[in-house]
C-alpha positions as YAML, in Angstrom:
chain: A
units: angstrom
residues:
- id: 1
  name: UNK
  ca: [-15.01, -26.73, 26.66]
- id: 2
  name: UNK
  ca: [-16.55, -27.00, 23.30]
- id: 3
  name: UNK
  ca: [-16.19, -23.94, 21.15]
- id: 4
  name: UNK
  ca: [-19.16, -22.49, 20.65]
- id: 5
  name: UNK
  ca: [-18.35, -21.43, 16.49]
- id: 6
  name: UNK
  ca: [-20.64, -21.56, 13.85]
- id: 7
  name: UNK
  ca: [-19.95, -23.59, 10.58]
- id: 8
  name: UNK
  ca: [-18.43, -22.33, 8.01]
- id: 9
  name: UNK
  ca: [-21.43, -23.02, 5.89]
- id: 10
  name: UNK
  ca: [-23.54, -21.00, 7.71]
- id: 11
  name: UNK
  ca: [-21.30, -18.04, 7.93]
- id: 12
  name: UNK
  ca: [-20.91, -18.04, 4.12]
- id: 13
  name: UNK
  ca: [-24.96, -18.39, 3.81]
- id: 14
  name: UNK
  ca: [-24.69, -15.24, 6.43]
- id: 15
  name: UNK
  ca: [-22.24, -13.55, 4.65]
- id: 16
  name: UNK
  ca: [-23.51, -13.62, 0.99]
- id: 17
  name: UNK
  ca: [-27.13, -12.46, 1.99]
- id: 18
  name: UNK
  ca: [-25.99, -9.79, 3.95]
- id: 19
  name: UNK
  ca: [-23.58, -8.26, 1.10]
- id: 20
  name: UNK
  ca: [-26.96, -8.87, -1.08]
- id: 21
  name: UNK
  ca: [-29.74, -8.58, 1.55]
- id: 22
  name: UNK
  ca: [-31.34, -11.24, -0.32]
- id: 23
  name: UNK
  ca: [-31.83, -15.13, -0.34]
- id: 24
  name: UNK
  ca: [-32.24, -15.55, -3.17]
- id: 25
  name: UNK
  ca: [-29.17, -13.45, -4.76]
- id: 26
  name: UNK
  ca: [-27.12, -15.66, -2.21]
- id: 27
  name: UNK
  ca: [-28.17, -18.85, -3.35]
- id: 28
  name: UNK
  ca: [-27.44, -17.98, -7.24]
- id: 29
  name: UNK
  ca: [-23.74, -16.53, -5.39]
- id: 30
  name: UNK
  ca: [-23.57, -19.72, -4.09]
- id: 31
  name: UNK
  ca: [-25.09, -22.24, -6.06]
- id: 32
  name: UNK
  ca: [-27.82, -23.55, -3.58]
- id: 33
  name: UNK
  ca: [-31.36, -23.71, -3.27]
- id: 34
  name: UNK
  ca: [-33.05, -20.44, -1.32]
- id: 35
  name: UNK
  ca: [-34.45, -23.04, 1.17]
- id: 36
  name: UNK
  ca: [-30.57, -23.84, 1.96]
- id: 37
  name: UNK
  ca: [-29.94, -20.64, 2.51]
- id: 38
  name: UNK
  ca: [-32.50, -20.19, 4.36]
- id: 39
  name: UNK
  ca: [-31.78, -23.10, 6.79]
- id: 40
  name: UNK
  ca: [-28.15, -21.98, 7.79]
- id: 41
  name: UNK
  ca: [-29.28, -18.73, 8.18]
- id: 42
  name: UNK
  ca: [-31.89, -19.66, 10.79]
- id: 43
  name: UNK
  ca: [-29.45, -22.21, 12.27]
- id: 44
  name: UNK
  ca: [-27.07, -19.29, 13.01]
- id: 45
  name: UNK
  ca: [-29.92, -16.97, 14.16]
- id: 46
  name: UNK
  ca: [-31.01, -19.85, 16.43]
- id: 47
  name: UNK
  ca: [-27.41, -20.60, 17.78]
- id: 48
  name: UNK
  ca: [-26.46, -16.74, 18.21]
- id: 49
  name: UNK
  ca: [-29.91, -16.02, 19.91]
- id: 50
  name: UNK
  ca: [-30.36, -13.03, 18.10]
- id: 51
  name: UNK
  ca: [-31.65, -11.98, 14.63]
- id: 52
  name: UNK
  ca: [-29.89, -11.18, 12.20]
- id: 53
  name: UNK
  ca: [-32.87, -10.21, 9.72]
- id: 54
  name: UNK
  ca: [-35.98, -8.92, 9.69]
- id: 55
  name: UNK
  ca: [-38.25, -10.39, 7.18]
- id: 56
  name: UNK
  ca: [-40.54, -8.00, 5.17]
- id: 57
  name: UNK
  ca: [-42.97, -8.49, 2.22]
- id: 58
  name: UNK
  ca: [-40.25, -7.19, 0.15]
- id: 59
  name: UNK
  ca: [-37.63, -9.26, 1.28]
- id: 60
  name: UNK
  ca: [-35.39, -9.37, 4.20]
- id: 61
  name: UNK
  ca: [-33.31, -6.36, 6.13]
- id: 62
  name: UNK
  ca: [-29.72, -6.52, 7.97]
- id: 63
  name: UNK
  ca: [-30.98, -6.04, 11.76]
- id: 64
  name: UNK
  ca: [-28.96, -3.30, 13.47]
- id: 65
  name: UNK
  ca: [-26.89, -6.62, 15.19]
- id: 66
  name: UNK
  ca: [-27.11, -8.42, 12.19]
- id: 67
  name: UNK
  ca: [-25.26, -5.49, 10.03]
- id: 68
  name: UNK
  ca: [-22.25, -4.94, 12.79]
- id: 69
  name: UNK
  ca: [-21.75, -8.82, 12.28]
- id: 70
  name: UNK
  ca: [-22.02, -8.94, 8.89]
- id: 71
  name: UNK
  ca: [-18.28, -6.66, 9.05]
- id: 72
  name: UNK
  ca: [-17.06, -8.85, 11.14]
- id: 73
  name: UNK
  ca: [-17.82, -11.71, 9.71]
- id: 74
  name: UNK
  ca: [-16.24, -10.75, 6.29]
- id: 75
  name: UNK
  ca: [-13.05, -9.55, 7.69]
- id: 76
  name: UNK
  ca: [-13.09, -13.25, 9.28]
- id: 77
  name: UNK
  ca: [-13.68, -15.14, 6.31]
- id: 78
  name: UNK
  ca: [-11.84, -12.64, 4.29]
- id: 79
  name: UNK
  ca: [-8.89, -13.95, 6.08]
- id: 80
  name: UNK
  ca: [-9.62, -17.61, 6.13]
- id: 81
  name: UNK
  ca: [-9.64, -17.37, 2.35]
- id: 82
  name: UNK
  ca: [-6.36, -15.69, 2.26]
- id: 83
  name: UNK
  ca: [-5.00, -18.03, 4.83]
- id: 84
  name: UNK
  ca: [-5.97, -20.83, 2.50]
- id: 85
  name: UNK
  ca: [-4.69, -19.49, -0.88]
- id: 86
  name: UNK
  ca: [-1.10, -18.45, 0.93]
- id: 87
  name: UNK
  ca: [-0.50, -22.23, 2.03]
- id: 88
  name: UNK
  ca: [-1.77, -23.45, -1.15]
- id: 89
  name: UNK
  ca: [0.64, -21.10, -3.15]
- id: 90
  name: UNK
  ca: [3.63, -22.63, -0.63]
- id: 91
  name: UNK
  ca: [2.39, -26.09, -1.01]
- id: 92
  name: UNK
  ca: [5.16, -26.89, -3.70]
- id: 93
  name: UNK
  ca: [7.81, -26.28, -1.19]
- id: 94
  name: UNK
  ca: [8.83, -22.77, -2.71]
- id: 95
  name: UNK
  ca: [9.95, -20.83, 0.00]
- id: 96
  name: UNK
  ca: [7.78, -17.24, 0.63]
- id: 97
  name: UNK
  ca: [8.04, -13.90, 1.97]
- id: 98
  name: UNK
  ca: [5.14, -11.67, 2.99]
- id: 99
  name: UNK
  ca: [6.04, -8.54, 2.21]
- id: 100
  name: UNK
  ca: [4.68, -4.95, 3.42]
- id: 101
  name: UNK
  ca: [5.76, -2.58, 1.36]
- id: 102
  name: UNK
  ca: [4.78, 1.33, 0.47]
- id: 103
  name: UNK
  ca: [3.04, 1.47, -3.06]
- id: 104
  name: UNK
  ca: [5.26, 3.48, -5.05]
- id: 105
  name: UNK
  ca: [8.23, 2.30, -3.90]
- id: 106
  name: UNK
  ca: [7.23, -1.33, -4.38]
- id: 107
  name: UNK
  ca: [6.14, -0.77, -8.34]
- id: 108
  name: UNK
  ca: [8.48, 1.83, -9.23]
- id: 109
  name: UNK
  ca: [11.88, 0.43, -7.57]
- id: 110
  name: UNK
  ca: [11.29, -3.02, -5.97]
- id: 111
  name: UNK
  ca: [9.11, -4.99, -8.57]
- id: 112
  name: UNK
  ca: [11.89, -4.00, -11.82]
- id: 113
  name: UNK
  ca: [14.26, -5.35, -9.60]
- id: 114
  name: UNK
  ca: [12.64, -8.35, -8.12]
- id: 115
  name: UNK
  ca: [13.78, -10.61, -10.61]
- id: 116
  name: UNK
  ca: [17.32, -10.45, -10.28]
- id: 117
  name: UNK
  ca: [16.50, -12.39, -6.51]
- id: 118
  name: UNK
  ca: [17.17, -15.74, -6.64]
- id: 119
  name: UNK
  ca: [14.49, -16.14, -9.13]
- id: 120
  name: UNK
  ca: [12.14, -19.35, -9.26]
- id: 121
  name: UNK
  ca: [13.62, -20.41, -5.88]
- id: 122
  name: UNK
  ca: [12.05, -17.82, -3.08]
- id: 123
  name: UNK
  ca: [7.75, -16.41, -3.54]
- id: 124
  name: UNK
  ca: [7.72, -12.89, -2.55]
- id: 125
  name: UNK
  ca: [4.51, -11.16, -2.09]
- id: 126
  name: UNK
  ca: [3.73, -7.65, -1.49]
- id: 127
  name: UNK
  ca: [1.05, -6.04, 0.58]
- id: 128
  name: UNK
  ca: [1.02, -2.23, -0.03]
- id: 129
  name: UNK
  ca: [1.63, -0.63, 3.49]
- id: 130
  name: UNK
  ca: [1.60, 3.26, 4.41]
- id: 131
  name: UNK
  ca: [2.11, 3.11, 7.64]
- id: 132
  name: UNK
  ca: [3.95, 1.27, 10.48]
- id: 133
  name: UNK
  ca: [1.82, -1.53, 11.94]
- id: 134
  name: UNK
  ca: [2.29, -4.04, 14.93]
- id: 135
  name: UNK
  ca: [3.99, -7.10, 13.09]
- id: 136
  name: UNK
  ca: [2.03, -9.63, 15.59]
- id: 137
  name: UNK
  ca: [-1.55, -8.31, 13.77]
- id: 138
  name: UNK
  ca: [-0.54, -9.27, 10.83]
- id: 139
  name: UNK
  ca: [0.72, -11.94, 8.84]
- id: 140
  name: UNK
  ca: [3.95, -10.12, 7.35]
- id: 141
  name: UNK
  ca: [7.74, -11.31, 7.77]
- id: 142
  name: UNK
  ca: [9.33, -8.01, 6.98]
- id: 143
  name: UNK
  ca: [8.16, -4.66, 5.79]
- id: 144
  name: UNK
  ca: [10.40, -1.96, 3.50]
- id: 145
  name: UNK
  ca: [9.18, 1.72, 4.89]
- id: 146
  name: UNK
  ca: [10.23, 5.56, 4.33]
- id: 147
  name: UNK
  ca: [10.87, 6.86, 7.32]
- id: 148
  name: UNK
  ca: [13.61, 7.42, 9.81]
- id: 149
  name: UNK
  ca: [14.56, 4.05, 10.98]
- id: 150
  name: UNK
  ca: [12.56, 4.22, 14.19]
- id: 151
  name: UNK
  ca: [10.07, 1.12, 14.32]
- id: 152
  name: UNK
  ca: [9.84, 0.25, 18.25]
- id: 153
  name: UNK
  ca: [10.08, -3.73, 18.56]
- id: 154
  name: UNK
  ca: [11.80, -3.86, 14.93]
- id: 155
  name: UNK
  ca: [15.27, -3.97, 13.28]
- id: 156
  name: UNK
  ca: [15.60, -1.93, 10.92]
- id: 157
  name: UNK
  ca: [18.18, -1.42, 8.09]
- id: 158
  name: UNK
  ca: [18.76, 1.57, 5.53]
- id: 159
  name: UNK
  ca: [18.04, 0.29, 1.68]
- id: 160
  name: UNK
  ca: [18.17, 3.90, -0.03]
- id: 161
  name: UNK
  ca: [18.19, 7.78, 1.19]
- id: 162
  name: UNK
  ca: [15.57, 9.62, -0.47]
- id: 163
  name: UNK
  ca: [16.80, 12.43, -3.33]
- id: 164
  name: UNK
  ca: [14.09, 14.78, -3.98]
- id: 165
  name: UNK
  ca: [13.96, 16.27, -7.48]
- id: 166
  name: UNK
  ca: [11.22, 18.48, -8.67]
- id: 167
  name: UNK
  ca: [9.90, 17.80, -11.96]
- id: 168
  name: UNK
  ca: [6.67, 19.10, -14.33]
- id: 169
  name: UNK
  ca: [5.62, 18.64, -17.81]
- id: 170
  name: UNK
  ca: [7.77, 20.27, -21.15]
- id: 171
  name: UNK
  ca: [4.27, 22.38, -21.77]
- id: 172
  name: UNK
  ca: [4.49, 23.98, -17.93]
- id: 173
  name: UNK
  ca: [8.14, 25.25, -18.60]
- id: 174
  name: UNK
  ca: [7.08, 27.60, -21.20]
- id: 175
  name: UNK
  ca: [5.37, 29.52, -18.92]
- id: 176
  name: UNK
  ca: [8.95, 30.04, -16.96]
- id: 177
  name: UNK
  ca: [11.45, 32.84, -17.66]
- id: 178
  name: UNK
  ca: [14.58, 31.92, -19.00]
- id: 179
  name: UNK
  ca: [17.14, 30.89, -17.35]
- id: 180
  name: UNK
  ca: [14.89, 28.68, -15.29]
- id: 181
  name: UNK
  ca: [16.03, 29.71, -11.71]
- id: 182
  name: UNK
  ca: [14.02, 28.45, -8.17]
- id: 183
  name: UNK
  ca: [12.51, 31.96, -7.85]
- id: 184
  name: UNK
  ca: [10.88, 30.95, -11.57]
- id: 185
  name: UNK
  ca: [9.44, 27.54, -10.40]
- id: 186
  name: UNK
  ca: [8.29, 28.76, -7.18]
- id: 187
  name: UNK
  ca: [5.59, 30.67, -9.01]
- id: 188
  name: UNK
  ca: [4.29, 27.68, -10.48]
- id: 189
  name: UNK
  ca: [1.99, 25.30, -8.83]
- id: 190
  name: UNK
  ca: [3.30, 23.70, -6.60]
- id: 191
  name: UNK
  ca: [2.17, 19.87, -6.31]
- id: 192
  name: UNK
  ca: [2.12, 18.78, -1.99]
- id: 193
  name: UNK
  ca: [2.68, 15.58, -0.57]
- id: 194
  name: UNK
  ca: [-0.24, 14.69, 2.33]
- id: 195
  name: UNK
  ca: [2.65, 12.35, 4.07]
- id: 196
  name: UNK
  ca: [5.47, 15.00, 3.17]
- id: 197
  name: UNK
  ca: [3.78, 18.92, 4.33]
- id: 198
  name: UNK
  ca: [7.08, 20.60, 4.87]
- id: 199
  name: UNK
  ca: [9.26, 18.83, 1.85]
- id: 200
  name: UNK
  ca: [8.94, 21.88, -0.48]
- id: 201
  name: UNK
  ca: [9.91, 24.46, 2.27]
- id: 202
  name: UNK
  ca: [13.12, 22.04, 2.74]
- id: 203
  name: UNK
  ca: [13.95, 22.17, -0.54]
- id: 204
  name: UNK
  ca: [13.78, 25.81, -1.16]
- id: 205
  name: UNK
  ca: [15.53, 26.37, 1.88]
- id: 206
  name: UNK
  ca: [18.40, 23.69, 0.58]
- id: 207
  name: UNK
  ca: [18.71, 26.19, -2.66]
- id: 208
  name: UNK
  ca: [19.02, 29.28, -0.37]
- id: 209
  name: UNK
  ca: [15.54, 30.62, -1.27]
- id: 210
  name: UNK
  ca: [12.61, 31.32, 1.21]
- id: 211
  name: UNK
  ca: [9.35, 31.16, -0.92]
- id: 212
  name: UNK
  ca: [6.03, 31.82, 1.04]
- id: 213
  name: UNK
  ca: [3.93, 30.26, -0.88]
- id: 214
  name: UNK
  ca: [5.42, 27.05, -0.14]
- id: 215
  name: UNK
  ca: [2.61, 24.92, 1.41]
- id: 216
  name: UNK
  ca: [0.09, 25.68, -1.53]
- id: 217
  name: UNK
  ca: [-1.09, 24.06, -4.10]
- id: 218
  name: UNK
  ca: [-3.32, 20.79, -4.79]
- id: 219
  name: UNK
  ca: [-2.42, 17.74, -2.08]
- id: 220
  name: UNK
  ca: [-1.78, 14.32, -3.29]
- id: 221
  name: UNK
  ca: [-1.85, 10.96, -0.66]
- id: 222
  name: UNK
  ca: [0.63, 9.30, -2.86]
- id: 223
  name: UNK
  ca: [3.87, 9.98, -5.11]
- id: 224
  name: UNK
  ca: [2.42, 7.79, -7.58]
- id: 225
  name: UNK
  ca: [-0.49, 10.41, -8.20]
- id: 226
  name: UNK
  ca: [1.78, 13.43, -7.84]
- id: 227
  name: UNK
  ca: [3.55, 12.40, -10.93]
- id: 228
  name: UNK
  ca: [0.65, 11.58, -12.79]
- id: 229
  name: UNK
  ca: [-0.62, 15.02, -11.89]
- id: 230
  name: UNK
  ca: [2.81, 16.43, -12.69]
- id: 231
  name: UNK
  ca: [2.56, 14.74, -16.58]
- id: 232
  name: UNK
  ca: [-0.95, 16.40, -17.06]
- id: 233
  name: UNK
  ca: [0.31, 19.69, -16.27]
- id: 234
  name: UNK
  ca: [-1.38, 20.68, -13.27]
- id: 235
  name: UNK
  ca: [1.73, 21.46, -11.59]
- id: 236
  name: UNK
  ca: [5.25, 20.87, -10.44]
- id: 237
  name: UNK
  ca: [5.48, 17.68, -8.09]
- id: 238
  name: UNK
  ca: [8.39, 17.18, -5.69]
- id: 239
  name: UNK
  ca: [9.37, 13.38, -6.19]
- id: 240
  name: UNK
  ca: [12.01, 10.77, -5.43]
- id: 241
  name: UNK
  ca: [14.16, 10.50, -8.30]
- id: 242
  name: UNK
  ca: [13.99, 6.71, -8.77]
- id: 243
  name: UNK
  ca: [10.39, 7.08, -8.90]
- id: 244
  name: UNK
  ca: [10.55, 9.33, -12.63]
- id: 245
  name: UNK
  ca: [13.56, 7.46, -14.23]
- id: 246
  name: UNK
  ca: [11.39, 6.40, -17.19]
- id: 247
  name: UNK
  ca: [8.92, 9.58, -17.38]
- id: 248
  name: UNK
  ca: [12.47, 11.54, -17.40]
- id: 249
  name: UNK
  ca: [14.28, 9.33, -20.16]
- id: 250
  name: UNK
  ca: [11.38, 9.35, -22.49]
- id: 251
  name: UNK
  ca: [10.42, 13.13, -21.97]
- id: 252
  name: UNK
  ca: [7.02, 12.69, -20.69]
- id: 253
  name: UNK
  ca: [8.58, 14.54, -17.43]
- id: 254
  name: UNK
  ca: [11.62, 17.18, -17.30]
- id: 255
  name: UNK
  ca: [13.88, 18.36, -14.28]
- id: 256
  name: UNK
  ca: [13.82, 21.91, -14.88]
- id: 257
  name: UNK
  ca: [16.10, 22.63, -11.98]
- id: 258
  name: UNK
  ca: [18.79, 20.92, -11.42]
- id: 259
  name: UNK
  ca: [19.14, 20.77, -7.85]
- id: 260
  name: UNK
  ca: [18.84, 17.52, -5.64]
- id: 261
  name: UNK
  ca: [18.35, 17.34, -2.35]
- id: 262
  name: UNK
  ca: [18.05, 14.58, 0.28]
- id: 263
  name: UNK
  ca: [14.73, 14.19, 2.14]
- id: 264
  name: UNK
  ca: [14.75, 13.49, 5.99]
- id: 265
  name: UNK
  ca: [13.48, 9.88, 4.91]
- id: 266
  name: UNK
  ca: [15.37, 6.84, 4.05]
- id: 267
  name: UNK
  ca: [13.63, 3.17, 3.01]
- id: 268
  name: UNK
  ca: [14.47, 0.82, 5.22]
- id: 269
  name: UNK
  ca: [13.96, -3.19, 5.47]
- id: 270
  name: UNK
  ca: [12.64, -3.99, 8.72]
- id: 271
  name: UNK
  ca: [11.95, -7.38, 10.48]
- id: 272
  name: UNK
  ca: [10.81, -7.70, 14.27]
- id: 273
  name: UNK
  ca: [12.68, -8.43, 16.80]
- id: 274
  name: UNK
  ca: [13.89, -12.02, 16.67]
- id: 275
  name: UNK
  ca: [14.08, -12.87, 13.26]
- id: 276
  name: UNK
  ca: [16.91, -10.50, 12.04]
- id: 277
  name: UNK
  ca: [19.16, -13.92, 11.69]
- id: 278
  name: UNK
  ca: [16.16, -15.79, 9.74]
- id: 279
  name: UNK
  ca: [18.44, -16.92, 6.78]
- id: 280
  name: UNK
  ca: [16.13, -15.60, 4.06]
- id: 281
  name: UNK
  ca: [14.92, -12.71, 5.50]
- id: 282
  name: UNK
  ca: [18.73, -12.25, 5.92]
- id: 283
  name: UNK
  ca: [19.58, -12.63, 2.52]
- id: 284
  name: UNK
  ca: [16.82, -11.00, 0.98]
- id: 285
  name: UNK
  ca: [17.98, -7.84, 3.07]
- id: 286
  name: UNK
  ca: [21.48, -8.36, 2.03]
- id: 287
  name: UNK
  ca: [20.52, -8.08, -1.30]
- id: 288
  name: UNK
  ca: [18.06, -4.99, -1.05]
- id: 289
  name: UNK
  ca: [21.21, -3.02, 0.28]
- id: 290
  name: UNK
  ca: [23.40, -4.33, -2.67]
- id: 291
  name: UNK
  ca: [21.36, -3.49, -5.45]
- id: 292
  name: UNK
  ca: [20.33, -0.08, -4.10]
- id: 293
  name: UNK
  ca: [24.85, 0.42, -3.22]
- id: 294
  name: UNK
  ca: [24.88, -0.28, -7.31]
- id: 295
  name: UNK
  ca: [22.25, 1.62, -7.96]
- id: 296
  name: UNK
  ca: [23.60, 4.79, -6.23]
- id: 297
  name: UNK
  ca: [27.21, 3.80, -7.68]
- id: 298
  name: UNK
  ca: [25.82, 4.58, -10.72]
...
């Protein structure tokens, strides 16, 4: 049976005057007439059988229908577009990797690393990722994840346990009693983690104190913005300690306790089920566990 799908040139005429509800706005966008516009538009109105528009003195209006497939048409040609530009960026021969990957993590440890992988010979791209997602919506090969190595119709492999360390800004210690003790920093604000609620009450416990006021303080989505919080002095953030290497070594950021402790997450490589022997994806997680064995060696 034919496929009943409209052209591509009407969806982008659909597309642009919806994100502009106007004709002429999505003629300049696209560099046709308004009577162009117009045409595909009313060829796609005509084919769907429904309006997409309603046509006022003023200009036009998203219908109620029209407006739910405006999203869906976006997402669609959102993806088209990225479809395109991935095989055009392989078209050279250069092997790729679509990468999920959790934002900090893939800024603050992957990317200074990247290099040192077979450079020039294998395209990596990275797709921040929070979450676990079913592989077989997306496009990815292989994901890198905190968590604790449970991804149902995955393999998963360990890259690097997670050290906590706390650290705050040189002008928050000198509000702290000296010696600097954990009863000390446990009156200052305490920076939470949305994705971590429990991680300071583990690390207190780990130092053999029980401090009740534990799960206060302001809550952050990412690491990334707990340490940025942590070097404006609003508080004390509780942090992986590969993520502060640089904020530590040039004193923007100080440990004022000593104590380390390991989180109950790991990062982990993980490919689905059935492409654990694919001989890049293979190597590439061969050499995510090497460089993060040196790493720790150190």
């Amino acid at each position: 049976m034919k496929r009943r799908i409209p052209s591509t040139a009407a969806l982008t005429a659909f597309d642009a005057s919806a994100r502009h509800e106007s004709f002429t706005r999505a003629a300049e966008e696209l560099a046709l007439t308004q009577s162009a516009v117009c045409r595909q538009v009313a060829g796609l109105e005509t084919m769907l059988g429904v309006k997409l528009f309603r046509r006022t003195r003023r200009g036009v209006k998203l219908t109620d229908e029209g407006r739910g497939y405006a999203d869906r048409v976006a997402e669609r040609l959102d993806a088209l577009e990225r479809d395109a530009l991935e095989l055009m960026a392989g078209a050279g021969g250069t092997p790729v990797i679509e990468l999920a990957v959790v934002p900090t993590f893939g800024t603050r440890w992957l990317l200074p690393r990247l290099p040192q992988f077979m450079p020039g010979a294998v395209q990596i791209n990275l797709h921040t990722r929070t979450r676990p997602f079913l592989f077989d919506d997306t496009h990815f090969d292989a994901a890198i994840y905190a968590g604790d190595g449970h991804w149902p119709g995955c393999i998963t492999r360990k890259v690097l346990a997670e050290r906590l360390i706390a650290v705050c800004s040189p002008t928050l210690t000198a509000t702290m009693p000296a010696p600097h003790t954990l009863a000390a920093l446990a009156r200052l604000p305490l920076l939470q983690q949305t994705t971590r609620p429990h991680a300071w009450r583990r690390w207190f416990e780990a130092g053999g104190l029980a401090c009740d006021g534990d799960l206060r303080g302001p809550r952050y989505e990412q690491f990334s913005m707990s340490v940025q919080a942590a070097m404006l002095g609003l508080g004390v953030a509780l942090v992986p300690d590969f993520m502060v290497e640089e904020e530590l070594a040039q004193g923007r950021l100080l440990q004022p306790i000593p104590q380390a402790h390991d989180s109950d997450r790991a990062y982990y490589f993980v490919v689905p089920e059935g492409r654990e022997h694919d001989p890049l994806l293979a190597r590439f997680g061969d050499w995510l566990a090497r460089t993060a064995a040196e790493q720790q060696r150190c």
